[in-house]
C-alpha positions as CSV (number, residue, x, y, z in Angstrom):
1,X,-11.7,-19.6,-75.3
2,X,-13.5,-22.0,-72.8
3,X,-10.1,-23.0,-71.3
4,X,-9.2,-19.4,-70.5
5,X,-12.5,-19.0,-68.8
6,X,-12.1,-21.5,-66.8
7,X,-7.9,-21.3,-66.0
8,X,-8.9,-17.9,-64.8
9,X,-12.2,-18.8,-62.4
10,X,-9.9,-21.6,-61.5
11,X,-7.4,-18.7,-60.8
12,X,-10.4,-16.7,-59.3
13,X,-11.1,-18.8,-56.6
14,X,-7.6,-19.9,-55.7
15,X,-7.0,-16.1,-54.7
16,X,-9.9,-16.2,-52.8
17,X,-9.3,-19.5,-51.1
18,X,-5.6,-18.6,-50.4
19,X,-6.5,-14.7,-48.8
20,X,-8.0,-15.6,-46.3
21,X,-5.1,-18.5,-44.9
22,X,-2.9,-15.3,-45.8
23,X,-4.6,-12.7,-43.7
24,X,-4.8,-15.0,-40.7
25,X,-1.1,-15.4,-41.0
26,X,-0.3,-11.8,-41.2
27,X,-2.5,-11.6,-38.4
28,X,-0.5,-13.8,-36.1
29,X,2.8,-12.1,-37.1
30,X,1.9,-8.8,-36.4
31,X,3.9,-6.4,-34.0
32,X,2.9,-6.3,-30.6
33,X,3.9,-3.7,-27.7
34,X,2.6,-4.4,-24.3
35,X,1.2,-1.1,-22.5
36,X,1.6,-1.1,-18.7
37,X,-0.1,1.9,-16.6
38,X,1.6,2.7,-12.9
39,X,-0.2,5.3,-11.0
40,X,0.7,6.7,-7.8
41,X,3.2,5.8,-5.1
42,X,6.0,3.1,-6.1
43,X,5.5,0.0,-3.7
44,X,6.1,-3.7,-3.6
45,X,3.4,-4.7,-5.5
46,X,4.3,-2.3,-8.6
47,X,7.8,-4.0,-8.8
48,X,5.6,-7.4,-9.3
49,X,3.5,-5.8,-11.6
50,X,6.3,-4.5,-13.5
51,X,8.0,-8.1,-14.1
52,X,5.1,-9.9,-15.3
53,X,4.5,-7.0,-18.3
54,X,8.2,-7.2,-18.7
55,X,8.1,-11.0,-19.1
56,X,5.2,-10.9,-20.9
57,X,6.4,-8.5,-23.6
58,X,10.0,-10.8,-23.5
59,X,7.4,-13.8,-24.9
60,X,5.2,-11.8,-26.7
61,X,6.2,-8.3,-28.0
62,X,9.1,-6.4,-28.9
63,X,8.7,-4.0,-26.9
64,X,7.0,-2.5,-23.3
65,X,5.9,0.8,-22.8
66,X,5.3,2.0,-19.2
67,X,3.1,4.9,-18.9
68,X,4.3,6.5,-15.6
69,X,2.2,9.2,-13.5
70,X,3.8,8.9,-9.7
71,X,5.1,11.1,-7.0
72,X,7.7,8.2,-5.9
73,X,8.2,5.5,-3.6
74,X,9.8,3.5,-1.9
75,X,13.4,3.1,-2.6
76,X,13.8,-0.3,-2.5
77,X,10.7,-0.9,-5.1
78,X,12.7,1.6,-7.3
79,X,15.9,-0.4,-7.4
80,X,13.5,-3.7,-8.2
81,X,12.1,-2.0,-11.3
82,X,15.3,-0.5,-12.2
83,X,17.4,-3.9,-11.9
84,X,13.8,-5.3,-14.4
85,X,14.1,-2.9,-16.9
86,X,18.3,-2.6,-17.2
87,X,17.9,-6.4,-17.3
88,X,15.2,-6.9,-19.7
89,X,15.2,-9.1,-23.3
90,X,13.2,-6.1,-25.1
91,X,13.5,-2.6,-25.1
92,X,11.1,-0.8,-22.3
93,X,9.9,3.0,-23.2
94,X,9.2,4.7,-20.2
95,X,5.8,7.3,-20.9
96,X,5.8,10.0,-18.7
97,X,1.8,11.0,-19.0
98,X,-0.9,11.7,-18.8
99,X,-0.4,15.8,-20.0
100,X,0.9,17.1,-15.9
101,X,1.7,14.3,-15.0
102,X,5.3,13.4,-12.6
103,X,8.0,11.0,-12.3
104,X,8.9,12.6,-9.2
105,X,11.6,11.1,-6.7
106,X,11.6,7.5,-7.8
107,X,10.1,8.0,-11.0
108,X,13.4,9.8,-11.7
109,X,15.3,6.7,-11.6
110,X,12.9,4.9,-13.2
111,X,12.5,7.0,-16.0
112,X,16.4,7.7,-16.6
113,X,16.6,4.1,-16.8
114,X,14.2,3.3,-19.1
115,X,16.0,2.2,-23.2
116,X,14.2,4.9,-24.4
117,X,12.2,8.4,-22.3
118,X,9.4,10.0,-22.9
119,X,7.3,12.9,-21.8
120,X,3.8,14.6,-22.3
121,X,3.2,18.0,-22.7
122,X,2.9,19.9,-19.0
123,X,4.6,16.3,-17.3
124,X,7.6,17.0,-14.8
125,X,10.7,15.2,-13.7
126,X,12.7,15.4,-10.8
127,X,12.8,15.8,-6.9
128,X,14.3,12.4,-6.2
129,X,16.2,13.3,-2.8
130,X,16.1,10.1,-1.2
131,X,14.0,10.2,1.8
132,X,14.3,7.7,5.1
133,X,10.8,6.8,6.4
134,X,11.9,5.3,9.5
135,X,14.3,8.1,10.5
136,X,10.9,10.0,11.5
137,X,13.0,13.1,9.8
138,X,13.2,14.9,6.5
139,X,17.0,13.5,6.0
140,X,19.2,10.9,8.0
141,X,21.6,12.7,10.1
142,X,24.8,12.5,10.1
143,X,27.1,10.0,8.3
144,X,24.2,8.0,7.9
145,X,22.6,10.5,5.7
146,X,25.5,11.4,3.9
147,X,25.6,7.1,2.3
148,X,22.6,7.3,1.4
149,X,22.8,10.6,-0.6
150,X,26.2,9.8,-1.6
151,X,25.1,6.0,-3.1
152,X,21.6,7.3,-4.8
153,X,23.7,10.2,-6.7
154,X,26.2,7.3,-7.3
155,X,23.1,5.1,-8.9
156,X,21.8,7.7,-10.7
157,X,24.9,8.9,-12.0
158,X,25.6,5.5,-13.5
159,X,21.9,5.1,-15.3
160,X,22.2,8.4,-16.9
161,X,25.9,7.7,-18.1
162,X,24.1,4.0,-19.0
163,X,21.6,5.3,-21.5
164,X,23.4,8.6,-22.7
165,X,21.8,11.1,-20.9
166,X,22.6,13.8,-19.3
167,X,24.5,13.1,-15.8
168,X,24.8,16.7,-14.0
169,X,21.2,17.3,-14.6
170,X,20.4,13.7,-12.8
171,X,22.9,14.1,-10.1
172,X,21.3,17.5,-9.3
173,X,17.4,15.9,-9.1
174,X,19.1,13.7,-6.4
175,X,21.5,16.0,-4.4
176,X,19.3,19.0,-4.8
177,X,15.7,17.9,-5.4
178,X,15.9,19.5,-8.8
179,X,13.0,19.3,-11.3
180,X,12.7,20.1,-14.9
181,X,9.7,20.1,-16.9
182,X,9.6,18.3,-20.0
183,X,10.7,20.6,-22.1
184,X,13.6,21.4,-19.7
185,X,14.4,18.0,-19.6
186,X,14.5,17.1,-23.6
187,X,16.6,20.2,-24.2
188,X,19.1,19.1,-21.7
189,X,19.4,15.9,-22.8
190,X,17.8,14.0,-19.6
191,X,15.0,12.6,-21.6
192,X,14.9,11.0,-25.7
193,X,11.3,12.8,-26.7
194,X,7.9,14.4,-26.0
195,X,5.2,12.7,-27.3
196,X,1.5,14.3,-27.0
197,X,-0.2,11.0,-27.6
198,X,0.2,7.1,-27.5
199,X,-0.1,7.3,-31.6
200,X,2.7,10.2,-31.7
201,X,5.1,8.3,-29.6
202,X,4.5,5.1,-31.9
203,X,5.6,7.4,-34.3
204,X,8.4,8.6,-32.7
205,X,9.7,5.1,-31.9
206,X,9.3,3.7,-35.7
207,X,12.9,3.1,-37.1
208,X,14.5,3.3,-33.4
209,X,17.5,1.3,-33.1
210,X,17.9,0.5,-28.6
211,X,20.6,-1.9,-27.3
212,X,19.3,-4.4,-24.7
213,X,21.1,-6.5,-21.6
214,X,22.8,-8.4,-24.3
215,X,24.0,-5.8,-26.5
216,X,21.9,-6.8,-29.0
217,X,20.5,-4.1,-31.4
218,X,16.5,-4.3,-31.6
219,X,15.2,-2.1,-34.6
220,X,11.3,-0.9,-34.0
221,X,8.8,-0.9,-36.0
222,X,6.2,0.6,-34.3
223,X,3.6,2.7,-36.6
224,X,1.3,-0.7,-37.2
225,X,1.7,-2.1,-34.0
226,X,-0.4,-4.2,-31.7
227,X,-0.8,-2.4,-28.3
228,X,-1.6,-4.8,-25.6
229,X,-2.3,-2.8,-22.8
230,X,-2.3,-5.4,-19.4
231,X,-3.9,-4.1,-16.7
232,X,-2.8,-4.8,-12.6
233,X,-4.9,-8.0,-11.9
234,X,-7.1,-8.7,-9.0
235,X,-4.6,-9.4,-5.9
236,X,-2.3,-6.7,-7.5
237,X,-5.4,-4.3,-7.5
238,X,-5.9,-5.2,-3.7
239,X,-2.6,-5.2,-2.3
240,X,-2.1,-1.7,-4.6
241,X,-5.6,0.0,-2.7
242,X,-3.9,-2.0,1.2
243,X,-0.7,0.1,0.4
244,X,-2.4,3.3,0.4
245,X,-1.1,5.3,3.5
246,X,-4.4,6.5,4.4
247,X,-6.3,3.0,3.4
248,X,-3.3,1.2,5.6
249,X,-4.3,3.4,8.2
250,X,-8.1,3.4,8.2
251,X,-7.8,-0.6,8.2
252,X,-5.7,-0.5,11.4
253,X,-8.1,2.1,13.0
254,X,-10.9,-0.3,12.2
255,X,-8.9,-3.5,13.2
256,X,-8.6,-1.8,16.5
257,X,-12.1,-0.8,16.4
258,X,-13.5,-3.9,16.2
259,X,-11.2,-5.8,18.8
260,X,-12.1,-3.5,21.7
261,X,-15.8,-4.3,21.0
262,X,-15.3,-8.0,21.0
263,X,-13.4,-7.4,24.5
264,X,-16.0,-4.8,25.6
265,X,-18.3,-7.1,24.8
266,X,-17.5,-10.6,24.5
267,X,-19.0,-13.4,22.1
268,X,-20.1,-11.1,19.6
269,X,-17.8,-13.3,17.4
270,X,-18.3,-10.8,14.1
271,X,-16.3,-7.8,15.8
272,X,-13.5,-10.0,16.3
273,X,-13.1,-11.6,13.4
274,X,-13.0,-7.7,11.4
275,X,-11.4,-6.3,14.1
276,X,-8.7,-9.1,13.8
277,X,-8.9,-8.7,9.5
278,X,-8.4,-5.4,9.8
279,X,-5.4,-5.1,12.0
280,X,-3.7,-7.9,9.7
281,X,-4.2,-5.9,6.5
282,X,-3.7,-2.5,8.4
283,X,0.0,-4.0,9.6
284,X,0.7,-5.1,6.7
285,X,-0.1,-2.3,4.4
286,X,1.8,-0.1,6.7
287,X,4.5,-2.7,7.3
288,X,5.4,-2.2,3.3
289,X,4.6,1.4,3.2
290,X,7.6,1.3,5.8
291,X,5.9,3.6,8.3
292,X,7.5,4.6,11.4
293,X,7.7,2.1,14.1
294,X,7.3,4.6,16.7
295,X,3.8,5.7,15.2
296,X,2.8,1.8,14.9
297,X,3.9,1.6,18.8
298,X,1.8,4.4,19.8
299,X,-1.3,3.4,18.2
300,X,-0.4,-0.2,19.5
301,X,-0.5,1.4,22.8
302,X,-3.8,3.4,22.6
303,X,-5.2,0.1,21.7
304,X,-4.2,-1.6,25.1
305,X,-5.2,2.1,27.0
306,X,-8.9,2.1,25.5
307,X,-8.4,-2.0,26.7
308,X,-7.4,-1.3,30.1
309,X,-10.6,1.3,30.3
310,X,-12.7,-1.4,31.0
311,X,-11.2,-3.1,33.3
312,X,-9.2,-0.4,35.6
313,X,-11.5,2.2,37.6
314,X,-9.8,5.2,36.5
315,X,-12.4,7.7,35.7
316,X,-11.3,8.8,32.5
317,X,-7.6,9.1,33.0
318,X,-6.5,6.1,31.0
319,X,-9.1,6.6,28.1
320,X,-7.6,10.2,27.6
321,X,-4.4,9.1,27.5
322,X,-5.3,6.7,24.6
323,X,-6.4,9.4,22.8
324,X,-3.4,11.6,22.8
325,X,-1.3,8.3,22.3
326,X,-3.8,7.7,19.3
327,X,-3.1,11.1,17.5
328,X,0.7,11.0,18.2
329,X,0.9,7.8,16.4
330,X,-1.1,8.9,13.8
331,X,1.0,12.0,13.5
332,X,4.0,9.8,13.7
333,X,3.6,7.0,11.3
334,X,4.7,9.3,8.2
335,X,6.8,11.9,9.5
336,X,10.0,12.0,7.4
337,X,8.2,10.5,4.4
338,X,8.0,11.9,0.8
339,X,4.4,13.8,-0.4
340,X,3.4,10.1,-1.9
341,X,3.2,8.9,2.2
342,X,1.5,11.5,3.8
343,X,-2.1,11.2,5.8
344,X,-4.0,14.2,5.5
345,X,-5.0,15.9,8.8
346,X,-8.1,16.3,8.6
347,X,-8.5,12.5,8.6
348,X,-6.1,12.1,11.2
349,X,-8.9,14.6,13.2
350,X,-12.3,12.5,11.7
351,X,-10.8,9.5,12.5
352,X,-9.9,10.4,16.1
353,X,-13.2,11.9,16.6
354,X,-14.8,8.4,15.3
355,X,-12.4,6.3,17.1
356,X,-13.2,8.2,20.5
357,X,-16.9,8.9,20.2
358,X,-17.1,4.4,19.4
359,X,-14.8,3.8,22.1
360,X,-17.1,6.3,24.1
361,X,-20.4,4.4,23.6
362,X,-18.8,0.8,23.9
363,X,-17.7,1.8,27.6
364,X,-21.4,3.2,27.9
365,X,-23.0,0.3,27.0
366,X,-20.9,-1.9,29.4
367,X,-21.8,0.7,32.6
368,X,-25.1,0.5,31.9
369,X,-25.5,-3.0,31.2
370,X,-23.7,-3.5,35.0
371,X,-26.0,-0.8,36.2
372,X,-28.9,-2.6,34.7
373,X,-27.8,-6.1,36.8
374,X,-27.6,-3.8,40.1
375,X,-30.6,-1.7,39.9
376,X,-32.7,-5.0,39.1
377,X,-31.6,-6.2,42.4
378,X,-29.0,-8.0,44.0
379,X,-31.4,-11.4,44.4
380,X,-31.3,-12.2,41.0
381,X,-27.6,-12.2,40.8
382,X,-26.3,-13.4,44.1
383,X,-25.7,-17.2,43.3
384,X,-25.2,-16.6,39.5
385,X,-22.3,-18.2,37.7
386,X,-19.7,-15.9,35.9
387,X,-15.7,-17.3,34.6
388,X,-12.9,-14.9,35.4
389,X,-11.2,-13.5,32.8
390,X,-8.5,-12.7,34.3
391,X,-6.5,-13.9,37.7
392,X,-8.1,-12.3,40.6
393,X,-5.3,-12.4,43.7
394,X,-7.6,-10.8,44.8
395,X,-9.0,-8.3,42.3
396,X,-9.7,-8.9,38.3
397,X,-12.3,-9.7,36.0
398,X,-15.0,-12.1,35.5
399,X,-17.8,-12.1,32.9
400,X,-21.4,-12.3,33.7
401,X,-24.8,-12.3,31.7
402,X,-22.9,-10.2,29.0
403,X,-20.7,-8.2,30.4
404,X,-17.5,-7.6,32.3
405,X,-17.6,-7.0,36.1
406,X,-14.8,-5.6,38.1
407,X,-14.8,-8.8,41.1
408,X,-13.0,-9.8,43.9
409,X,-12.2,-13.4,45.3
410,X,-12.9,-14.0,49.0
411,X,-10.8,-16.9,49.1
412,X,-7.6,-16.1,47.7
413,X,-6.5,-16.7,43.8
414,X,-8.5,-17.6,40.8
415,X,-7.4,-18.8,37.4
416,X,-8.3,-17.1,34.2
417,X,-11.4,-19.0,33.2
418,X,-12.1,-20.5,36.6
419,X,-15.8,-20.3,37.0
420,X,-17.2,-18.7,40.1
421,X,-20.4,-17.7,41.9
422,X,-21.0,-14.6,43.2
423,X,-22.0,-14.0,46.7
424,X,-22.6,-10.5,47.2
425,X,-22.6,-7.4,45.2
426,X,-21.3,-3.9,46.4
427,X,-22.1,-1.2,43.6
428,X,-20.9,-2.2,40.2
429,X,-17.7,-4.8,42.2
430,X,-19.0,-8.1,42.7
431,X,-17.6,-10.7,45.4
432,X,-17.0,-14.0,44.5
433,X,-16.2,-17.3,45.5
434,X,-14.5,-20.2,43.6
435,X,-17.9,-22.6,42.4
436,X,-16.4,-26.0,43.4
437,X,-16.2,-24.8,47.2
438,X,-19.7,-23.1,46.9
C-alpha cells in the first residue's frame, strides 16, 4: 500500500513538473497571422511597409492579413504591392474594412490580387480608372491614353483570371470606373467572402486550402491563431504624414516662407535653416506624390517674385504677380489626380492669405527699418560700412545695419560681397564707393 502511495505522488509531481515544459512548448508552436493596417492613399512608403509584414509573416506566420481602407494611389506603388503579394511564401488575405470602408482605384488591384478577398459590411470596391498626374488632365489624350487604359485592363484582367475571380467585372472597374459594393462584389464572384469582424474572418479562413508562388498548397488553420498585428514604424509614420498632398504642400509653403525671411532679413540663421527643411521635405513629399511639374514651377516662381520684391522698386507689381503665380501653382499641382491627391480649396485660399499677409509685413519691416536709418539722419550713416549682395554695375544691393539697401556704385562695378562705404544717401538709395579707394 505504501508503494502505491508513493508510485502515484511520484506520478503526481512528474505531471506537474512535465506541464509546464509542455505548455511552454505549445506556446512556441502556436499559429501566428501577421495583421498589417494601410490607410489612405497608396504611396512609396506603403509598398515598403508592405514587404517587411510580408517578410515578416514568410519567417514567422503562415499567413498575412492586410486590412485595406484607401481611395488609391499611385500606380506604380500598386504594381510594387501587387508583384509582393503574387510573389509571396505565404498566403496574403486582403481585409477590406473597417464597416464603409474602399479599395477604390488601386485598392482594386490590390485587392483582386490578394490569395484570398475579403470585405466588411457597407465596404466598396472599384473605380480604378487609371489616372495620369502629370498630364494635368482627367485622362492622357490620345494614343497615350489609350496604353495606359489598354495595359491596366490587361493587368487586371490577368490577376482576376490568376485567383479565379471574376474578369468582366474587373475589366469594367478599370475601363469604366465601375464599383460594386460588397455584396455586389461576392455575388459576382470578384471577391472570396464578407467577414463582419477579425474573429469571423478567422473563421472563415479555418480549413482554407490557397496555392502560393510555388504552387504549393498551404492549408489554414486559423480559429486559434496568433494575430500579430505590426504597426508602420517611426520613419514609415513620417514619410506616410510628408506624402500627404496637403502636408507636402504646407511644408513647401513654409520652406518658402521661411527663406524669404532669411533674405528679407539676413543672419537670422533659424528662418533659413526651416525655411530650407521645409522646402526639402515639401519637394520631396510632392516629388513622390508625383504632382504636376507645372504647379511645382509656378510656386518655384512666386518664390523668386516675393524675392525680387525686395530688391526691384516696382511698387507692388511684382509682389502681385507672385500671388497669382502662387495660387495657380497651387491649383495646378493636383489637377488630373484621383480624389486620394486633391488639396482642398479652402486651404489653397488660407494659405494664400497667410503666405501674402507674412510676405506683406516682412517687406514692411525692411521699409521701415531703411526709413528708420534716413529719418535718423544722414550723419550717422555717411561713412558706414555695408557688403554688396549683389553686383552693382552700377545698381544692386548691399546690406547695412540689418537690412538691405537698394545702392549705387560711383565708381563703376562691385563684386558680390565687396565691402563698401557709403557716401551719400538720396531717400531710401544709398551711393557708395568701393572701401579700399575710400
Amino acid at each position: 500500500m505504501r508503494q502505491k502511495t508513493k508510485a502515484l505522488l511520484f506520478l503526481t509531481l512528474l505531471l506537474f513538473w512535465l506541464l509546464p515544459a509542455s505548455t511552454a512548448c505549445a506556446g512556441v508552436n502556436r499559429i501566428r497571422v501577421v495583421v498589417l493596417s494601410v490607410e489612405g492613399s497608396i504611396v512609396p512608403v506603403t509598398a515598403s511597409y508592405i514587404q517587411r509584414g510580408i517578410n515578416l509573416a514568410e519567417s514567422e506566420g503562415i499567413a498575412c492579413i492586410i486590412k485595406l481602407n484607401t481611395p488609391g494611389g499611385l500606380y506604380a506603388s500598386t504594381q510594387q504591392i501587387v508583384d509582393y503579394i503574387l510573389n509571396a511564401g505565404v498566403p496574403v488575405i486582403v481585409y477590406v474594412s473597417p464597416q464603409g470602408g474602399w479599395a477604390g482605384s488601386a485598392g482594386t488591384f490590390i485587392t483582386i490580387a490578394a490569395h484570398y478577398a475579403v470585405m466588411a459590411p457597407g465596404s466598396r470596391i472599384g473605380a480604378a480608372h487609371p489616372v495620369s498626374a502629370n498630364s494635368g488632365q482627367t485622362e492622357e489624350s490620345g494614343v497615350s491614353g489609350q496604353k495606359i487604359t489598354e495595359d491596366a485592363a490587361a493587368w487586371v484582367r490577368s490577376l482576376a483570371q490568376l485567383r479565379g475571380r471574376n474578369v468582366q467585372a474587373a475589366e469594367l472597374a478599370v475601363r469604366e470606373s465601375k464599383s460594386y459594393s460588397d455584396q455586389e462584389a461576392l455575388k459576382i464572384k470578384l471577391i472570396d467572402a464578407r467577414a463582419r469582424t477579425m474573429d469571423e474572418l478567422l473563421q472563415d479562413l479555418e480549413g482554407k486550402e490557397l496555392t502560393i508562388r510555388d504552387g504549393r498548397i498551404i492549408y489554414l488553420t486559423t480559429v486559434n491563431a496568433d494575430l500579430f498585428p505590426v504597426t508602420m514604424n517611426l520613419r514609415e509614420k513620417f514619410l506616410t504624414a510628408i506624402s500627404n498632398p496637403e502636408v507636402a504642400y504646407l511644408l513647401f509653403t513654409l520652406g518658402m516662407i521661411g527663406l524669404i525671411a532669411e533674405i528679407y532679413h539676413p543672419g537670422a540663421v533659424f528662418p533659413g535653416l526651416v525655411g530650407a527643411l521645409g522646402l526639402l521635405l515639401g519637394l520631396y513629399g510632392l516629388g513622390t506624390l508625383d504632382a504636376y511639374w507645372v504647379g511645382i514651377m509656378l510656386l518655384l516662381l512666386a518664390f523668386g517674385l516675393f524675392t525680387a520684391e525686395a530688391f526691384v522698386t516696382s511698387h507692388g507689381v511684382i509682389g502681385a504677380g507672385g500671388a497669382v503665380s502662387f495660387v495657380m501653382g497651387s491649383i495646378l499641382l493636383f489637377t488630373g489626380s484621383g480624389p486620394e491627391f486633391v488639396i482642398r480649396p479652402w486651404l489653397i485660399v488660407v494659405t494664400t492669405a497667410f503666405f501674402m499677409v507674412l510676405v506683406g509685413l516682412l517687406l514692411l519691416a525692411v521699409i521701415r527699418g531703411q526709413k528708420r536709418h534716413v529719418i535718423t539722419g544722414t550723419e550717422g550713416i555717411i561713412g558706414q560700412t555695408a557688403v554688396a549682395r549683389s553686383t552693382l554695375n552700377p545698381a544692386g544691393v548691399v546690406f547695412f545695419s540689418g537690412g538691405l539697401w537698394n545702392a549705387v556704385s560711383e565708381e563703376g562695378t562691385v563684386d558680390e560681397g565687396e565691402e563698401v562705404v557709403i557716401s551719400s544717401v538720396k531717400g531710401l538709395k544709398l551711393t557708395v564707393m568701393k572701401k579700399n579707394n575710400s
